[in-house]
DSSP file (Angstrom, degrees, kcal/mol; ACC not computed):
  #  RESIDUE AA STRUCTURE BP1 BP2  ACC     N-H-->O    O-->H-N    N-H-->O    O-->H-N    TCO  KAPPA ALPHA  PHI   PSI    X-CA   Y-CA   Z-CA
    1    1 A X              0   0    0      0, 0.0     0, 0.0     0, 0.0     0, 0.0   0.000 360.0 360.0 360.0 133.6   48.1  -31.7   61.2
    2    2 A X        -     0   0    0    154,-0.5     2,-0.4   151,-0.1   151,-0.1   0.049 360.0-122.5 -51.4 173.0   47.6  -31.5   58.0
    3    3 A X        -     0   0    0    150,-0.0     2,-0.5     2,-0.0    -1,-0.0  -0.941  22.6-138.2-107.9 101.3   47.2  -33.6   54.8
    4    4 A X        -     0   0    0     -2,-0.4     2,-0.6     1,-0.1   150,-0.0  -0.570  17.7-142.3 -64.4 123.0   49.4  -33.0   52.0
    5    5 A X        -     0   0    0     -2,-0.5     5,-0.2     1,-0.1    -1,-0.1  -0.811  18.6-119.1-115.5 102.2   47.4  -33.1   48.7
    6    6 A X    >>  -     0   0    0     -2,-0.6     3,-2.9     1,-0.2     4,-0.9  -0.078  26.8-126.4 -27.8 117.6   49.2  -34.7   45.6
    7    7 A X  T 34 S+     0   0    0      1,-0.3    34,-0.3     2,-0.2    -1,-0.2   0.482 110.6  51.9 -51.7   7.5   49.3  -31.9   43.0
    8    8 A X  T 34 S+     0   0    0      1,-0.1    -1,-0.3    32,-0.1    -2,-0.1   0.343 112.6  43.7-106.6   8.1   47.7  -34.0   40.4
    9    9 A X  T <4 S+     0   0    0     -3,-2.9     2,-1.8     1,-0.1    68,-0.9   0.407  95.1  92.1-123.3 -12.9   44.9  -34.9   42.9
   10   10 A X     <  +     0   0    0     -4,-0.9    31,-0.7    -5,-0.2     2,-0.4  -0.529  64.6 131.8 -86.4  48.9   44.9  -30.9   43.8
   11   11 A X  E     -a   41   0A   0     -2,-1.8    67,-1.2    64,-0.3    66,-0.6  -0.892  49.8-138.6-124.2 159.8   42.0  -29.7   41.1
   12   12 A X  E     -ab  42  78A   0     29,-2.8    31,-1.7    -2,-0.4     2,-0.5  -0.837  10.2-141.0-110.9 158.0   39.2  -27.8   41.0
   13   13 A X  E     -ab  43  79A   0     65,-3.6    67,-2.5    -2,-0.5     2,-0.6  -0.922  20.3-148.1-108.7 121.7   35.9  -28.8   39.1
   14   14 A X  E     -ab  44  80A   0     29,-3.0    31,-0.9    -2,-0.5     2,-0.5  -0.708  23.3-173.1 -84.9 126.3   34.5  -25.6   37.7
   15   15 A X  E     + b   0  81A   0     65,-3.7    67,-0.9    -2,-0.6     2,-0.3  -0.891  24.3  91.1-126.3 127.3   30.9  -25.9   37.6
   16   16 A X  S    S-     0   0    0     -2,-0.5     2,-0.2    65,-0.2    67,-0.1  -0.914  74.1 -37.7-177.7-164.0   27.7  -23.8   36.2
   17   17 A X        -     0   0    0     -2,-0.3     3,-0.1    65,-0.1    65,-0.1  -0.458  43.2-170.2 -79.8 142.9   25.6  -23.6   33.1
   18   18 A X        +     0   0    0     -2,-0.2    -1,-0.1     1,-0.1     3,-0.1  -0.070  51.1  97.0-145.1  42.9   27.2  -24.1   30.2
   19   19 A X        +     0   0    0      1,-0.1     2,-0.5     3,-0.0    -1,-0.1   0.680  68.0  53.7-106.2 -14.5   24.8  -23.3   27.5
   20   20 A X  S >> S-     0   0    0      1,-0.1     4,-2.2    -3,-0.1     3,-1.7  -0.933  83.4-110.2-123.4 156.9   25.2  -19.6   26.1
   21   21 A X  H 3> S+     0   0    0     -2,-0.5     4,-1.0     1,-0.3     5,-0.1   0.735 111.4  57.4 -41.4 -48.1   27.8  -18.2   25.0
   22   22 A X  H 3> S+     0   0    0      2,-0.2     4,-0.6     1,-0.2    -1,-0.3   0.556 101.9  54.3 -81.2   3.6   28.1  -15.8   27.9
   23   23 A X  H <> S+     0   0    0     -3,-1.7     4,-5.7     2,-0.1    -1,-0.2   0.776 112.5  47.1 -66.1 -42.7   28.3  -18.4   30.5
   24   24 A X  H  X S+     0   0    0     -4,-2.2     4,-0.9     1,-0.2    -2,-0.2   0.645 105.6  55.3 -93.5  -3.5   31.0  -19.9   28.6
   25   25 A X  H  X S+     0   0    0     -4,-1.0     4,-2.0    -5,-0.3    -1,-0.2   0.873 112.1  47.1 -67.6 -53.5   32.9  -16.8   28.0
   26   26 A X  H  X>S+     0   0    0     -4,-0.6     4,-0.9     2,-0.2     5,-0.7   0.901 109.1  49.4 -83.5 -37.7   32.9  -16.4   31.6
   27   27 A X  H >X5S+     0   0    0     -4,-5.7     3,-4.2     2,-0.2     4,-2.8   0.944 114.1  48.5 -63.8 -54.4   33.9  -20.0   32.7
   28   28 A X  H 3X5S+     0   0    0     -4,-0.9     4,-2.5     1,-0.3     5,-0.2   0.864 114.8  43.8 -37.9 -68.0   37.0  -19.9   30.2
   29   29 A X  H 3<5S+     0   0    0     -4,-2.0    -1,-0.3     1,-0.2     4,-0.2   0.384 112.8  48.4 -57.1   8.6   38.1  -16.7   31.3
   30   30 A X  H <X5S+     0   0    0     -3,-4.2     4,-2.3    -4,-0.9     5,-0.2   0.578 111.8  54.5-115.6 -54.3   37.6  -17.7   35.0
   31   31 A X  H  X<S+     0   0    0     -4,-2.8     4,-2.6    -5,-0.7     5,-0.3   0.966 110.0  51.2 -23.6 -60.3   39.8  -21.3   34.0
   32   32 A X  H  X S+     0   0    0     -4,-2.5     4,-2.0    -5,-0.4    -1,-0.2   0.899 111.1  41.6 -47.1 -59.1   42.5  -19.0   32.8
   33   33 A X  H  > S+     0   0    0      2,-0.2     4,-2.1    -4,-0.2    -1,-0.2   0.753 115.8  47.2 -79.6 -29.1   42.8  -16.9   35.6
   34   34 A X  H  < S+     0   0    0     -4,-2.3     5,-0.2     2,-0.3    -1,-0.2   0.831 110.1  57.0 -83.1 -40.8   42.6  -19.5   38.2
   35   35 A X  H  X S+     0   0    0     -4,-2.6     4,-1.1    -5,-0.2     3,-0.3   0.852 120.4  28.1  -1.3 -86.0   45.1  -21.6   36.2
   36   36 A X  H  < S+     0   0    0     -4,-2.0    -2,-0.3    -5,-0.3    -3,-0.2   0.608 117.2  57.8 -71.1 -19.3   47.6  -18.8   36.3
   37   37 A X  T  < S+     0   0    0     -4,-2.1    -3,-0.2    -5,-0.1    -2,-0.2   0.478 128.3  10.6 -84.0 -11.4   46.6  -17.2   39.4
   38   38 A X  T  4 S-     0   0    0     -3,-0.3    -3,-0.2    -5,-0.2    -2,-0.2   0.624  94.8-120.6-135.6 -35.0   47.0  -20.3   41.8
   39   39 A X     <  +     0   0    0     -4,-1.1     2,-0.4     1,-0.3    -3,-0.2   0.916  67.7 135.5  81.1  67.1   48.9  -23.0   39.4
   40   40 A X        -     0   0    0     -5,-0.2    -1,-0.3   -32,-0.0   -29,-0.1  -0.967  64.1-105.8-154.8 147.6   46.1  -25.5   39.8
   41   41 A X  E     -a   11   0A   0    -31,-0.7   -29,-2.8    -2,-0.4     2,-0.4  -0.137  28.9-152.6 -70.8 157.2   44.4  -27.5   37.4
   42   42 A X  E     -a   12   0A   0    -31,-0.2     2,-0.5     2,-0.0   -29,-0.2  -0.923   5.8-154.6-125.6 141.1   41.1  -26.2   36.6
   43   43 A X  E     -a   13   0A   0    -31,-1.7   -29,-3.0    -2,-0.4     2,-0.6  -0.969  10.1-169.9-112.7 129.8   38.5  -29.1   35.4
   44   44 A X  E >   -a   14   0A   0     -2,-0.5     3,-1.2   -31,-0.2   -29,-0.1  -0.799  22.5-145.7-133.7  99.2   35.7  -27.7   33.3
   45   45 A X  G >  S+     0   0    0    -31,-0.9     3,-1.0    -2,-0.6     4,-0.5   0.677  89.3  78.3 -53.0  -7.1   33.1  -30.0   32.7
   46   46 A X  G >  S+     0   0    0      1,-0.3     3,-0.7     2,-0.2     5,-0.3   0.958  96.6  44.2 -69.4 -46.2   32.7  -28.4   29.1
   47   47 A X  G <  S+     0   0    0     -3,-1.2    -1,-0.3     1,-0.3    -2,-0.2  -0.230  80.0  94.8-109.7  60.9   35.6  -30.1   27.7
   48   48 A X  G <  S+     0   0    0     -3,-1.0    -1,-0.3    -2,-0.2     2,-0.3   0.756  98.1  10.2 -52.9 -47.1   35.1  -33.0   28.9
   49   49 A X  S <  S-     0   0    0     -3,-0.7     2,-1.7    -4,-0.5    -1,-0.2  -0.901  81.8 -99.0-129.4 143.6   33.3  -34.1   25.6
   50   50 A X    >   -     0   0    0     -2,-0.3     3,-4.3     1,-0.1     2,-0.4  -0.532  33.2-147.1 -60.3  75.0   32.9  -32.8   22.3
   51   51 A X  T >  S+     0   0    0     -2,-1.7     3,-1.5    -5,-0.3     4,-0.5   0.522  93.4  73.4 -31.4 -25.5   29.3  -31.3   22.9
   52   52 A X  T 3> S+     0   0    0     -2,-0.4     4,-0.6     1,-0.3     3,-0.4   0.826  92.1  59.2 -67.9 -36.5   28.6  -32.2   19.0
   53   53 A X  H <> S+     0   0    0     -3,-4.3     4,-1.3     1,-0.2    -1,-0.3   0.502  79.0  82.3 -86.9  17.0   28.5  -36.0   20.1
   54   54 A X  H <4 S+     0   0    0     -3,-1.5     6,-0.2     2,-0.2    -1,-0.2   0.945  88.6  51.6 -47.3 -44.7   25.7  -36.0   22.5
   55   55 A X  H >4 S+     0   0    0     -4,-0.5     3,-3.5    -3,-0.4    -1,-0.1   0.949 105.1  65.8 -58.3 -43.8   22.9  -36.2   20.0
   56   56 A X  H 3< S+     0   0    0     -4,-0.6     2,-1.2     1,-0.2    -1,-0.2   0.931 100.0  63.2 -36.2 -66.2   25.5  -39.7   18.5
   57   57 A X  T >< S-     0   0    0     -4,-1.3     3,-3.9     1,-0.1     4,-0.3   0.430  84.8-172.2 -95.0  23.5   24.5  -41.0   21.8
   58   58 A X  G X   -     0   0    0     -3,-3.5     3,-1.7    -2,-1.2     4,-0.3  -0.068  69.7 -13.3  49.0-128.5   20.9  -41.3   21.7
   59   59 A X  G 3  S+     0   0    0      1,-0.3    -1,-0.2     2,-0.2    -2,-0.1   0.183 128.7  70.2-116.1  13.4   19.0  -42.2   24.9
   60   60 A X  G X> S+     0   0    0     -3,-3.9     4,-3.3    -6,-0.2     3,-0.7   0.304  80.9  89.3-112.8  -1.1   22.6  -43.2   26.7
   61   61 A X  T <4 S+     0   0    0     -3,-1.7     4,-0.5    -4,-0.3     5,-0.2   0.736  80.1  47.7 -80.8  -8.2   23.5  -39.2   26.7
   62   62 A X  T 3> S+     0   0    0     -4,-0.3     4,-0.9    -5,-0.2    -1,-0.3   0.756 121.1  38.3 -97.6  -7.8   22.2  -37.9   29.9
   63   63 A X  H <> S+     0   0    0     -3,-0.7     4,-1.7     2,-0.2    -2,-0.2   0.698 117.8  50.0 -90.1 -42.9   23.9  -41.1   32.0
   64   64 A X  H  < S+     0   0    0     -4,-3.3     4,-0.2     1,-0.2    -3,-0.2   0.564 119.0  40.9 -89.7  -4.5   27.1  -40.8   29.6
   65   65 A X  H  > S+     0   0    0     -4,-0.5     4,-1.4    -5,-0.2     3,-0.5   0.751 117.7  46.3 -82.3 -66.3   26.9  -36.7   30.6
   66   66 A X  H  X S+     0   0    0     -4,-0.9     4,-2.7     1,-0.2     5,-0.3   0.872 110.2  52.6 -61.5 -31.6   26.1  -37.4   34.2
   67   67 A X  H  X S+     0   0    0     -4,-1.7     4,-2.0     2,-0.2    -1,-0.2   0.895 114.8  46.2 -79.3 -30.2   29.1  -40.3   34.7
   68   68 A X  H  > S+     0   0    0     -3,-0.5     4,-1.1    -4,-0.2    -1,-0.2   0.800 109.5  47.2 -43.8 -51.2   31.4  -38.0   33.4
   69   69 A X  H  X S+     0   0    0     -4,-1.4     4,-2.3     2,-0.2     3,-0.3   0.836 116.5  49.5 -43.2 -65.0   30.4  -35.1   35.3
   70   70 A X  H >X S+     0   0    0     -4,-2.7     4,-2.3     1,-0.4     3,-0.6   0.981 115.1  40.4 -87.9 -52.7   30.4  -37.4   38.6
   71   71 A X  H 3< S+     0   0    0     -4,-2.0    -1,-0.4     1,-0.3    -2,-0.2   0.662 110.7  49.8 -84.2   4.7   33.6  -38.9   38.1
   72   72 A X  H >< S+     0   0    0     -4,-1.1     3,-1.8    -3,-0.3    -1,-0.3   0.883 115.1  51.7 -88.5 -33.2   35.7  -36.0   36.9
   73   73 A X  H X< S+     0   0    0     -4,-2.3     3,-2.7    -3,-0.6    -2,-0.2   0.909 100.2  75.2 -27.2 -50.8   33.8  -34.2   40.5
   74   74 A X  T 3< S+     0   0    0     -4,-2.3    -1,-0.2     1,-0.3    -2,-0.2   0.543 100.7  27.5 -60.8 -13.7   35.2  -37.4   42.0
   75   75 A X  T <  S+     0   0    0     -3,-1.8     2,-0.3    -4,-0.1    -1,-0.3   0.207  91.6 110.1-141.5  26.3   39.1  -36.4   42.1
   76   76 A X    <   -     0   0    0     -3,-2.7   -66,-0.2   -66,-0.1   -64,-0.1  -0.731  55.5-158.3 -72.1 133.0   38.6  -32.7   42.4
   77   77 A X  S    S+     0   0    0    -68,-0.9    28,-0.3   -66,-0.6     2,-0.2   0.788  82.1  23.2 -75.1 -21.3   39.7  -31.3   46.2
   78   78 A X  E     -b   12   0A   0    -67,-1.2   -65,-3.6    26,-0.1     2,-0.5  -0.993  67.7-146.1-150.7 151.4   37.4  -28.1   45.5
   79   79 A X  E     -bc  13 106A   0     26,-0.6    28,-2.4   -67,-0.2     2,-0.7  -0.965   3.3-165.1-114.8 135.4   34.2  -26.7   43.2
   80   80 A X  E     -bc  14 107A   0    -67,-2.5   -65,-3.7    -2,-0.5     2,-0.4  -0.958  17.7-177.5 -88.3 105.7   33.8  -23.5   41.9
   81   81 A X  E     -bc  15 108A   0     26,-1.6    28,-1.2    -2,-0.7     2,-0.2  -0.834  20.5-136.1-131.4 133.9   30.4  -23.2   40.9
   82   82 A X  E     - c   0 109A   0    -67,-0.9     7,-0.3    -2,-0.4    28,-0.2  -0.407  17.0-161.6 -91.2 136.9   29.0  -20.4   39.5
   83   83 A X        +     0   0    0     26,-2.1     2,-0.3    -2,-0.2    27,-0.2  -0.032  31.1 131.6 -81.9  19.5   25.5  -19.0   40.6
   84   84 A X        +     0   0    0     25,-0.3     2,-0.4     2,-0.1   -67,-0.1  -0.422  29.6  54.7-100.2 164.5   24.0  -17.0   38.8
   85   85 A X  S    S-     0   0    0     -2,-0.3     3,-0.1    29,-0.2     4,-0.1  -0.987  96.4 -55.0 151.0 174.7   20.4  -16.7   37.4
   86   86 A X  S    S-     0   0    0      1,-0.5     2,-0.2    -2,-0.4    -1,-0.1   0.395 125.7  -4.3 -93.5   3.9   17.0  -16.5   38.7
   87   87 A X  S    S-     0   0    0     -3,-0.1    -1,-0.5    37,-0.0     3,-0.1  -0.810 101.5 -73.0 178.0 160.5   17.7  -20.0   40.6
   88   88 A X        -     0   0    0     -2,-0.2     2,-0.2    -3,-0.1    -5,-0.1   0.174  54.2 -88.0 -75.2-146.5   20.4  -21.9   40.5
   89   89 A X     >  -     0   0    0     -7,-0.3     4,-2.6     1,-0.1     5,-0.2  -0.602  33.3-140.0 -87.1 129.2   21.7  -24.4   37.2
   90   90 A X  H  > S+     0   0    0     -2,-0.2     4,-2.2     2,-0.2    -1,-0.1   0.960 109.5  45.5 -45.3 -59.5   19.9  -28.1   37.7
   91   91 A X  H  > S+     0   0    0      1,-0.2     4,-4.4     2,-0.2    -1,-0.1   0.953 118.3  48.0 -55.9 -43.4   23.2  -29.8   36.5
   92   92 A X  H  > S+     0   0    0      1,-0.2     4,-1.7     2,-0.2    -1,-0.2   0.907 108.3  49.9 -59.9 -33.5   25.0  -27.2   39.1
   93   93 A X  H  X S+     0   0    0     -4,-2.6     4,-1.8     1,-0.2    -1,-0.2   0.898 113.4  52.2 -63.3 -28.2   22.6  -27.8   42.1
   94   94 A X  H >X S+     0   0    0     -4,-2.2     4,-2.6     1,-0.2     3,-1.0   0.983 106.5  47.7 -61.7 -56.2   23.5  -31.3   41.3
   95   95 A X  H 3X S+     0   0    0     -4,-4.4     4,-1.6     1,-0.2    -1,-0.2   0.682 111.1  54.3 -26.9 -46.2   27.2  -31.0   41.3
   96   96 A X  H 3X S+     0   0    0     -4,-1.7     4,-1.0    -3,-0.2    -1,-0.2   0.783 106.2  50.4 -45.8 -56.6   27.0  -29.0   44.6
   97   97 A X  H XX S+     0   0    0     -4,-1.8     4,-2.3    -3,-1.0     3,-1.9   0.978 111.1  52.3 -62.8 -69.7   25.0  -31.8   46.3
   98   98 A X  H 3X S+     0   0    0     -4,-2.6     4,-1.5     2,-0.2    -2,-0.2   0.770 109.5  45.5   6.1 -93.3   27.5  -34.1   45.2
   99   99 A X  H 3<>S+     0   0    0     -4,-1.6     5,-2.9     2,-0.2    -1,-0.2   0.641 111.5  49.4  -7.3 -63.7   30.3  -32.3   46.5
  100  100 A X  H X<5S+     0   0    0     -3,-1.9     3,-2.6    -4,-1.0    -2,-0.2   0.913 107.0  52.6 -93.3 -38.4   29.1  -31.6   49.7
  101  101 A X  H 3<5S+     0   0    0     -4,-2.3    -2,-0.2     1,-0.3    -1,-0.2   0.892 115.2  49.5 -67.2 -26.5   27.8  -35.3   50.5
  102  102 A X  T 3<5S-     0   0    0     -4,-1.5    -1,-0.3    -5,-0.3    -2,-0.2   0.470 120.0-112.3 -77.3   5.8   31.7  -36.1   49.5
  103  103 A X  T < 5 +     0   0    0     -3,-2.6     2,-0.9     1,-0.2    -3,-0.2   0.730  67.2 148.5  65.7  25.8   33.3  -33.3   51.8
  104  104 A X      < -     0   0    0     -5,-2.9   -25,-0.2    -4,-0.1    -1,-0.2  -0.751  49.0-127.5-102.7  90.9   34.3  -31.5   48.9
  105  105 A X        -     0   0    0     -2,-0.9   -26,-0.6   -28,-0.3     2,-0.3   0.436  21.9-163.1 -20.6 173.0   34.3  -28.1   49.6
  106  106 A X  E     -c   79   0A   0    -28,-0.1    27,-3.0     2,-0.0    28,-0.9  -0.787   7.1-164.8-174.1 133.5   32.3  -25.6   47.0
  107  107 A X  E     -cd  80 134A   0    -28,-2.4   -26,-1.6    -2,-0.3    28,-0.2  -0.977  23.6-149.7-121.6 111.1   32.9  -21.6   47.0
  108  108 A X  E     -cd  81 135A   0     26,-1.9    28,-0.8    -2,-0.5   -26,-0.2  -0.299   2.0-144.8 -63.3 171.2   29.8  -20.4   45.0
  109  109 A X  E     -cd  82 136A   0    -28,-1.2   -26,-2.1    26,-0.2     2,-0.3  -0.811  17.0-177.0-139.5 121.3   30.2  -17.2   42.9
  110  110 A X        +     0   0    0     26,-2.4    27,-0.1    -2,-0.2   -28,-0.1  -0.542  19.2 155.8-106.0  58.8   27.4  -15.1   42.7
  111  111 A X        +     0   0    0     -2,-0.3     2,-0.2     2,-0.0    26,-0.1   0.673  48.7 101.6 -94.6  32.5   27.7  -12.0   40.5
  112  112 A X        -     0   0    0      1,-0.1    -2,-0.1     2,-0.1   -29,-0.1  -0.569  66.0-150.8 -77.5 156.9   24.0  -11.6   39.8
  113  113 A X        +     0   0    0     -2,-0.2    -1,-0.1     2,-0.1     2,-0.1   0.645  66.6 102.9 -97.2 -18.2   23.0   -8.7   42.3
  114  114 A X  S    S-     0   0    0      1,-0.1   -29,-0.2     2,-0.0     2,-0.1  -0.498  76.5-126.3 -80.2 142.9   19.3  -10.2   42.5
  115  115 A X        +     0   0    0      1,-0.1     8,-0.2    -2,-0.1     9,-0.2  -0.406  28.6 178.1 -85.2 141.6   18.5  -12.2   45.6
  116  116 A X        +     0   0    0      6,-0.6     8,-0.3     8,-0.2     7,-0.2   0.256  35.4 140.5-139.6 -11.0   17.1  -15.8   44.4
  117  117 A X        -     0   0    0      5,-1.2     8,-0.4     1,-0.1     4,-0.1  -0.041  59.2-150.9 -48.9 146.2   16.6  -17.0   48.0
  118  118 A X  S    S+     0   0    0      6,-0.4     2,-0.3     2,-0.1    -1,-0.1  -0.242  92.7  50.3-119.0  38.7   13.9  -19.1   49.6
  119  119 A X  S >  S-     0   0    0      5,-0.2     3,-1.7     3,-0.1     5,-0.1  -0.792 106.7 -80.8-122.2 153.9   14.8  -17.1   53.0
  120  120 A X  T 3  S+     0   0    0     -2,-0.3     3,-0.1     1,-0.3    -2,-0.1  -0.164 108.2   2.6 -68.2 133.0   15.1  -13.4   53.5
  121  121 A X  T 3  S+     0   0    0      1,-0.4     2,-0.6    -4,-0.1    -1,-0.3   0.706 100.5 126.9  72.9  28.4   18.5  -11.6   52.4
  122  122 A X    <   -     0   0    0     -3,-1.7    -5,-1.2    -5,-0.1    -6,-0.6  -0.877  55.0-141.5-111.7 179.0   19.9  -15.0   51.1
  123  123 A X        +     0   0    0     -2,-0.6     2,-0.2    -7,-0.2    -1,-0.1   0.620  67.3   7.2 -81.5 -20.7   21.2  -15.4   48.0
  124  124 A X  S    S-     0   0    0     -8,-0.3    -6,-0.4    -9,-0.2    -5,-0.2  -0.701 105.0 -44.8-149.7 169.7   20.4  -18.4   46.7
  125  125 A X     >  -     0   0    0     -8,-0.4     4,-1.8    -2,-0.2    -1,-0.1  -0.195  59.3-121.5   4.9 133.1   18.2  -21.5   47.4
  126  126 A X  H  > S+     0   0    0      2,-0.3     4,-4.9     1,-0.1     5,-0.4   0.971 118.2  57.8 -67.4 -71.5   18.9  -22.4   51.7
  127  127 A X  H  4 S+     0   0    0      1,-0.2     4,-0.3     2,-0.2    -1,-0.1   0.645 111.9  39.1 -68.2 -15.0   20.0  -25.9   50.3
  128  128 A X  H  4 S+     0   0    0      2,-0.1     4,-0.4     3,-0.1     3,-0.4   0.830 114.4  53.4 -83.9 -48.0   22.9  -24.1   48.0
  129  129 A X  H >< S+     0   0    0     -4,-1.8     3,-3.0     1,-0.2    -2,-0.2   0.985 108.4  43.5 -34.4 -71.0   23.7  -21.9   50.2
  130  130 A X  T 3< S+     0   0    0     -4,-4.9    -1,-0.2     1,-0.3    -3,-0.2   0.749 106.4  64.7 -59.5 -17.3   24.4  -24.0   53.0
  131  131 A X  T 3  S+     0   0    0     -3,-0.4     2,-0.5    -5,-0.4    -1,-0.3   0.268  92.3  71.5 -80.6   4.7   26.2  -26.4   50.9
  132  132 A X  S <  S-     0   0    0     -3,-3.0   -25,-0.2    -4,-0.4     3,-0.1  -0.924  71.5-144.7-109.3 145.2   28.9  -24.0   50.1
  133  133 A X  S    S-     0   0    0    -27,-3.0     2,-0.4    -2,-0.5   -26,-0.2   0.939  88.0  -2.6 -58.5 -39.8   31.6  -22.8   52.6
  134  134 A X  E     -d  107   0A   0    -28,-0.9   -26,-1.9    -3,-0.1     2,-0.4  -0.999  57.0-148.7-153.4 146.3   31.4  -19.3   50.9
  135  135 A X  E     -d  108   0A   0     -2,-0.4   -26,-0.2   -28,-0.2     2,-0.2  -0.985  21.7-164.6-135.3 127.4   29.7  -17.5   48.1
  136  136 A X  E     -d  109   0A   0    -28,-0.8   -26,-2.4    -2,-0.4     3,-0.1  -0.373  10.8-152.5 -95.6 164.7   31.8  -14.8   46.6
  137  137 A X  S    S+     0   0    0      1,-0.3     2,-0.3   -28,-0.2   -28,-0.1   0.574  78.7  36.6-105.3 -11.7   30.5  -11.9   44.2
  138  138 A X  S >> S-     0   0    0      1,-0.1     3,-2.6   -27,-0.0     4,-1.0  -0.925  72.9-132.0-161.6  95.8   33.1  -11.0   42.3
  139  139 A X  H 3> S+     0   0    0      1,-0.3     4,-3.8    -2,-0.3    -1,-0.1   0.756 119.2  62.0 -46.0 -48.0   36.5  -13.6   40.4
  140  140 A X  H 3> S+     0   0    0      1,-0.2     4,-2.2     2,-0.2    -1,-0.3   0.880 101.6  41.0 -35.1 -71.0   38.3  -11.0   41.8
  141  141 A X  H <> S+     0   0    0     -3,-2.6     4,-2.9     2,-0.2    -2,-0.2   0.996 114.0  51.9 -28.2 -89.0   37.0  -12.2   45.0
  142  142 A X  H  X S+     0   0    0     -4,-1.0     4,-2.4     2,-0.2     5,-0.3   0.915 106.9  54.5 -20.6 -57.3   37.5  -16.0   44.2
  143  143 A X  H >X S+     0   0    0     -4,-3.8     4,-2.2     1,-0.2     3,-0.8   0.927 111.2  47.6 -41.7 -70.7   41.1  -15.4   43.3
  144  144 A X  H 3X S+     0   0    0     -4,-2.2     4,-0.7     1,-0.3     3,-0.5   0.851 114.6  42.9 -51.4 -47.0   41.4  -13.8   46.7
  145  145 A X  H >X S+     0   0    0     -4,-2.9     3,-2.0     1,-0.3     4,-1.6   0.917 111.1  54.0 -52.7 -46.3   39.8  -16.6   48.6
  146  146 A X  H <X S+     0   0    0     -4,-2.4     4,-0.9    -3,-0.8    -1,-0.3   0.692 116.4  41.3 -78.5 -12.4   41.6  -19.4   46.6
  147  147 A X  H 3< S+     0   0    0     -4,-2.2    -1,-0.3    -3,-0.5    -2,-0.2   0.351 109.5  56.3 -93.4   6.8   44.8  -17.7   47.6
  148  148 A X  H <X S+     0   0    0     -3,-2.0     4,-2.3    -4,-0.7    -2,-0.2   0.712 113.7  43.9-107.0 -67.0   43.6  -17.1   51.0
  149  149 A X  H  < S+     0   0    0     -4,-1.6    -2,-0.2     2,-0.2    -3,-0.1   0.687 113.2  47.3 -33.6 -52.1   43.0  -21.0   51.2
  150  150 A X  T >X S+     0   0    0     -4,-0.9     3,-1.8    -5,-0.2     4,-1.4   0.884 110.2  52.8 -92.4 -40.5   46.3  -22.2   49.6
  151  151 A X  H 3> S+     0   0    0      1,-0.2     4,-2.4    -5,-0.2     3,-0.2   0.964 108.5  50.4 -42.9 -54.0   48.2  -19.8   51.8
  152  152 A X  H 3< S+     0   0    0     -4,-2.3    -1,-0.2     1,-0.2    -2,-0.2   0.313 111.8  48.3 -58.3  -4.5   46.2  -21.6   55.1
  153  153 A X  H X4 S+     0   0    0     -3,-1.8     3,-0.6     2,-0.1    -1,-0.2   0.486 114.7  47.7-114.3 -16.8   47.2  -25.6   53.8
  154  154 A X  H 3< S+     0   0    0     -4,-1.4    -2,-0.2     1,-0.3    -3,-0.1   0.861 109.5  54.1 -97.1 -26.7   51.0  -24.4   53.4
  155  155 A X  T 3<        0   0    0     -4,-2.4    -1,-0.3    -5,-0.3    -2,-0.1   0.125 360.0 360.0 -88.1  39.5   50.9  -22.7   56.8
  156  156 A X    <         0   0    0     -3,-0.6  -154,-0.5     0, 0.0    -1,-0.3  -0.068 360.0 360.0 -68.4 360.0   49.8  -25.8   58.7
């Protein structure tokens, strides 16, 4: 038997790097789709805060960054976090860890083709890897999975 999951409790934390411009091109447009492709709130730790007040908060901005981070993590049911790179995002590995010590699923997306893995033919870091259920290549992919997913809690 299942557990029916309040749609306001029913979000996902979108997670990666979110410092150039084409990182953040790609989470918005991945927000969007996910948003309209499943009808579930997407959390994107970029607007959480106005990025222009960190520097305001002086030597309290990497705890007043991280406490945000944790608790908006904290009432998601799933992370998306995006993997790419020559290893993964600090803030992301952290999120991940997170995540997984909470049971909170996490479906990487990887659509760098280069292998970043500390064992042969994985993808990633062992300890990201195993902490996600799945790592996809492709939003196209993702879509499919998260509708793969919400199809499998309505049929239960």
């Amino acid at each position: 038997m299942s557990v029916a999951i309040p749609p306001e409790l029913d979000r996902i934390y979108l997670a990666g790097p979110l410092f150039c411009e084409g990182t953040r091109a790609w989470h918005r447009a991945t927000k969007a789709r996910i948003e309209a492709e499943t009808g579930r709130g997407v959390v994107w730790p970029y607007e959480l805060f106005d990025p222009e007040d960190i520097p305001g908060w002086g030597q309290d901005a990497p705890r007043k960054v991280m406490e945000a981070c944790r608790d908006a993590l904290a009432v998601c049911s799933l992370v998306v976090a995006l993997l790419d790179g020559p290893q993964v995002d600090d803030g992301t590995a952290w999120e991940i860890g997170f995540a997984h010590a909470r049971c909170i699923p996490v479906i990487g997306v990887r659509t760098d083709f280069r292998l970043a893995g500390d064992v042969p033919g994985s993808l990633v870091n062992a300890m990201i890897q195993a902490s996600c259920e799945r790592i996809v290549t492709s939003t196209d992919e993702l879509l499919r999975v998260l509708r793969e997913r919400a199809a499998g809690r309505r049929g239960r």
